[in-house]
N, C-alpha and C positions, 0 to 999 in steps of 0.2 A: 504494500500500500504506500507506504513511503515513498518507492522507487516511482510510482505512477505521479503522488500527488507533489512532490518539493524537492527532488532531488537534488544535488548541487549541480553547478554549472559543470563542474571539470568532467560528471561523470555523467554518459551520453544516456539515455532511456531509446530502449530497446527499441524498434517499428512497433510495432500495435500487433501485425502479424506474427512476427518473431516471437514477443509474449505471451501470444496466444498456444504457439507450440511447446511452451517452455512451461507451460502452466495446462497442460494436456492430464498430468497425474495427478492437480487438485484438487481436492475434496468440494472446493466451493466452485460457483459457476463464476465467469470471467467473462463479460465481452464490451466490445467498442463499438460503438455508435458513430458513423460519421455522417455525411450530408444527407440533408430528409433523415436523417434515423435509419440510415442502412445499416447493418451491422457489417465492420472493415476484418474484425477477428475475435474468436469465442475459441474457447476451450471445450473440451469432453461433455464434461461434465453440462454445460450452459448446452450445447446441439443435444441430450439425450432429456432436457426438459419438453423440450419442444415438440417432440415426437416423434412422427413418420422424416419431414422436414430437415433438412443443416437450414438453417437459418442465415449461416455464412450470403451476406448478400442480399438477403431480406428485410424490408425494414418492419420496424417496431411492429406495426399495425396487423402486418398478416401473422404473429405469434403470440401477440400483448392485447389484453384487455384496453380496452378503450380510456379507461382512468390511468391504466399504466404509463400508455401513448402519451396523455397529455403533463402529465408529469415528467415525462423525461424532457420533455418538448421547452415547461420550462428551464432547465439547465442547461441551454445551448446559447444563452446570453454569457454565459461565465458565472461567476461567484463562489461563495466558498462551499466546500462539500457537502451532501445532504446526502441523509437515507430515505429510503423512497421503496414502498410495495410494489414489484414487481408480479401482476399475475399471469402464466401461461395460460393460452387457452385449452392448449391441446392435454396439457396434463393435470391444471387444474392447479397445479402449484402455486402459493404464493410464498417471494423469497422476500425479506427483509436485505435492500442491495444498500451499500454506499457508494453514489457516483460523484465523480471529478472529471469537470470540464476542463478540458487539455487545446489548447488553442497552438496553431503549430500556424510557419508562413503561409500552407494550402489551404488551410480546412481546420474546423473546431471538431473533436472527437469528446463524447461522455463514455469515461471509463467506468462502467459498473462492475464490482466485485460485491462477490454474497457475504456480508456481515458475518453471517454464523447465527444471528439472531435469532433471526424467522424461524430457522430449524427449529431454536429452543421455546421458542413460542408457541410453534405447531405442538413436540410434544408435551408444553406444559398444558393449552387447550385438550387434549389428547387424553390425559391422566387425569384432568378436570372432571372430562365426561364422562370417564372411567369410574372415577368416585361416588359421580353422582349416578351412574346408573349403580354402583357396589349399595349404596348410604338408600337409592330408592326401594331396593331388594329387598335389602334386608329390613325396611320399614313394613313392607309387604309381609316378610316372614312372620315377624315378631307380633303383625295381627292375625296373622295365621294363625297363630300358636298361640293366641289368645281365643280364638274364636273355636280352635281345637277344646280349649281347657273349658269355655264357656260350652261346648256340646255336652264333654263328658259331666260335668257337674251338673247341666238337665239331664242325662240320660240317668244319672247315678239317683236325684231328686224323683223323675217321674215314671223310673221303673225300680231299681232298688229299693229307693226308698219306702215307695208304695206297699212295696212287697215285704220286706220288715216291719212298716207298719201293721202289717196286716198280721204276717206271726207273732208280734204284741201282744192282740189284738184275740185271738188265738189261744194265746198262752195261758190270756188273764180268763177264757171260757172255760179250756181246761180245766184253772182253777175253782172254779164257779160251778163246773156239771156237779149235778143230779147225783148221778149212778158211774161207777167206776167202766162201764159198756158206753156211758156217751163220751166220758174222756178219753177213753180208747178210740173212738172214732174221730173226733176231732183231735186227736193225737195223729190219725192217720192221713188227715187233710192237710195238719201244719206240714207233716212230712215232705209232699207233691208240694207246699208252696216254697220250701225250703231248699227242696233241691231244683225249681225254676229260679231261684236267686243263686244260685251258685250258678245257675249254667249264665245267666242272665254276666253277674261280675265277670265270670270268662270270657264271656263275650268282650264287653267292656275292654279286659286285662287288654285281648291277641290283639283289639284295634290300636290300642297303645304298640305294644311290642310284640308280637307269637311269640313265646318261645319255643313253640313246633318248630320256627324258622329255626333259631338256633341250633335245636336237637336236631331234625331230620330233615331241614333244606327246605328250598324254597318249593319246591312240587306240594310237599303234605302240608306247606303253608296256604298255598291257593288255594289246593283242595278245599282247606278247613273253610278259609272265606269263602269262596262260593255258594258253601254248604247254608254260612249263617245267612249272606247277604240272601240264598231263597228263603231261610225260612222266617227268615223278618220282613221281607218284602212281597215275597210271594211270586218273585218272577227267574223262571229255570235258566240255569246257565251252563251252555255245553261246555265240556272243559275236554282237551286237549295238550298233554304236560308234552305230547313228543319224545318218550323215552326218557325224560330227566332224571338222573339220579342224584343222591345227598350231596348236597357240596360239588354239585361239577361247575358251579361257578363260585368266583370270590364272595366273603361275605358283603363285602362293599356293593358289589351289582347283584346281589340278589337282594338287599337289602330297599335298594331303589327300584327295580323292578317291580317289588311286593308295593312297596309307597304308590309307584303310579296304578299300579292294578285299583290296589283300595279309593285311591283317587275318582278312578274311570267309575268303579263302579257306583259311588258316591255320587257323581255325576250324573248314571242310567235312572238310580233312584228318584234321584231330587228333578230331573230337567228334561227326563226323555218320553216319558210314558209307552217306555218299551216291553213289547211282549215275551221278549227273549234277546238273551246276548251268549254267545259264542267268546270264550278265552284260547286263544292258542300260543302257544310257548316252543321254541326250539332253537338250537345250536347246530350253526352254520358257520365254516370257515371262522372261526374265532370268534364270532358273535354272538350274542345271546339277543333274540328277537319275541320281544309279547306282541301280542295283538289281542285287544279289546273288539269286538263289536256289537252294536245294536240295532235293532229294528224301530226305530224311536221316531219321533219326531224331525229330529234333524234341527242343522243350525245353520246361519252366513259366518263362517270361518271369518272372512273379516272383518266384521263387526265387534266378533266375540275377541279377534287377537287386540282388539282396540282397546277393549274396554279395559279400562283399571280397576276395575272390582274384582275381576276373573282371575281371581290369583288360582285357580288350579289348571289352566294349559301351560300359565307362566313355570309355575311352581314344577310340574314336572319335565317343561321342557330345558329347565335348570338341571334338574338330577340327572337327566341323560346326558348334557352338557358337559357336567363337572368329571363325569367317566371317560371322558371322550366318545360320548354317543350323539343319535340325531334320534326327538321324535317328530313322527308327520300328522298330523289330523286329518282328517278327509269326514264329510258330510255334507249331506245332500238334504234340503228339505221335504220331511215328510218321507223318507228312505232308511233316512240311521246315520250312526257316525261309527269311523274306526279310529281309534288311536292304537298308531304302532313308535314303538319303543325297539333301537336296535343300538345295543353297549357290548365294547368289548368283553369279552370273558373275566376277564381279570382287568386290575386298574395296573397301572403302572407301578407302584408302589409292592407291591403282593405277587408279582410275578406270575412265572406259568406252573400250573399241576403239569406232570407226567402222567 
């Protein structure tokens, strides 16, 4: 920069050309601007912003933004250096340059060199967004997981509880009967309510955590959900595990797999008013693939990817994200929807089984 903007007198400054090839290996982009704004000489780096194009010879206009153009346009009078936003069309770049107007016996040239700035700008903008979509996420989760806690505390209220009340309730008749033949009997009814609240809290517990998942993998995991989500809802679901055995994937991806399954079928429940949904599960070339479907109602995919309410497409097309997975939604109104889920076998982290 120096050598461009003040050099001394004794020591000659290169042609524009000649700098140009001598500055072919720098990091930053380099060119000169001579009459109308043609460019006289550019580096590597400055002709691969521009695109298909060398620009060598080209002026401003056919690779620069129209505010770029008029900006450079002022510093062809002379004066002292400025930085000045440089945008390409073709790539979309915008550089943060410092230009020096160089006045020679022929012709006035603007030497622009790329600060270095702009870079740091782009990536400080860059990790800004980054934050702010990390900081919006995890706002999202943390109502999640509020709104989780607030399910289970109605479900724990208006079936547990009901239900204990009731062997209370029970208990205190017991003590109350007649004849030692009616406390027998109503001894035998608290029994049946006692053991639909156990099965009731288990229910409860798997939605929290299975730990069938734990013990015997994700297949007798599905199973088991299947089994509750019909007999609480009342609507059949084919299931299809594809041969899976215990632990033939990481606990990490089966553990997210299980989450989007519960997800989906949350979703059939509450949004679809579907007659049947089909699960199918398999491993394929290192992938582990679910698929959810329904004969439901259906939805506009667009609408729903929009909304910020819908934290469960978000939420689980996170979980297949963070594995290095992809999931797709597909739905048609009035048809059904499918969500599929396809995660490596294993994370990164946990390696491969033999």
């Amino acid at each position: 920069m120096a050598v461009l903007n003040s050099s001394p007198a004794s020591i000659p400054t290169p042609a524009p050309e000649v700098l140009g090839k001598m500055l072919d290996s720098a990091d930053r982009a380099y060119i000169v601007f001579g009459t109308e704004l043609a460019v006289v000489s550019r580096n590597l780096r400055a002709r691969s912003l521009a695109g298909s194009i060398d620009i060598l010879g080209h002026r401003a206009s056919e690779f620069l933004s129209p505010d770029s153009v008029r900006a450079l346009a002022e510093l062809l009078p002379g004066g002292a250096p400025r930085e000045v936003e440089l945008k390409f069309t073709a790539s979309q770049e915008i550089l943060l340059i410092r230009c020096v107007t160089q006045k020679t016996e022929t012709c006035t040239h603007v030497v622009a060199i790329n600060s270095g700035e702009g870079d740091a700008r782009k990536q400080t903008e860059q990790a800004l967004a980054a934050s702010e979509a990390r900081t919006l996420l995890m706002e999202q989760l943390i109502t999640a997981q509020e709104n989780e806690r607030a399910n289970v505390a109605r479900e724990l209220h208006d079936d547990s509880g009901q239900t204990f009340t009731a062997l209370l309730v029970g208990l205190r008749s017991i003590r109350d009967a007649a004849t030692l033949e009616a406390a027998k009997e109503r001894a035998v009814k608290l029994g049946a309510i006692a053991s639909a609240a156990v099965a009731s809290v288990g229910r409860i517990a798997r939605g929290l955590h299975p730990s069938v998942l734990d013990s015997f993998g994700l297949s007798a995991a599905i199973q088991q959900t299947v089994t509750d989500f019909t007999n609480v809802h009342g609507i059949p679901v084919h299931l299809n595990t594809g041969g899976l055995k215990p632990h033939d994937l990481s606990p990490a991806v089966e553990l997210a797999l299980y989450r989007v399954l519960q997800e989906s079928l949350t979703n059939v429940a509450k949004h679809t008013a579907a007659k049947e949904v089909t699960v199918d599960i398999s491993i394929s070339d290192g992938l582990a693939k679910l698929s959810i479907r329904d004969d439901g109602v259906g939805f506009d995919i667009s609408k729903e990817r929009s909304a910020t309410n819908k934290l469960g497409l978000r939420s689980m097309t996170e979980r297949a994200a963070l594995l290095g997975g992809l999931l797709r939604v597909e739905s048609s109104i009035s048809v059904g929807t499918t969500i599929t889920v396809e995660v490596p076998m294993y994370t990164g982290t946990e390696g491969c089984k033999s």
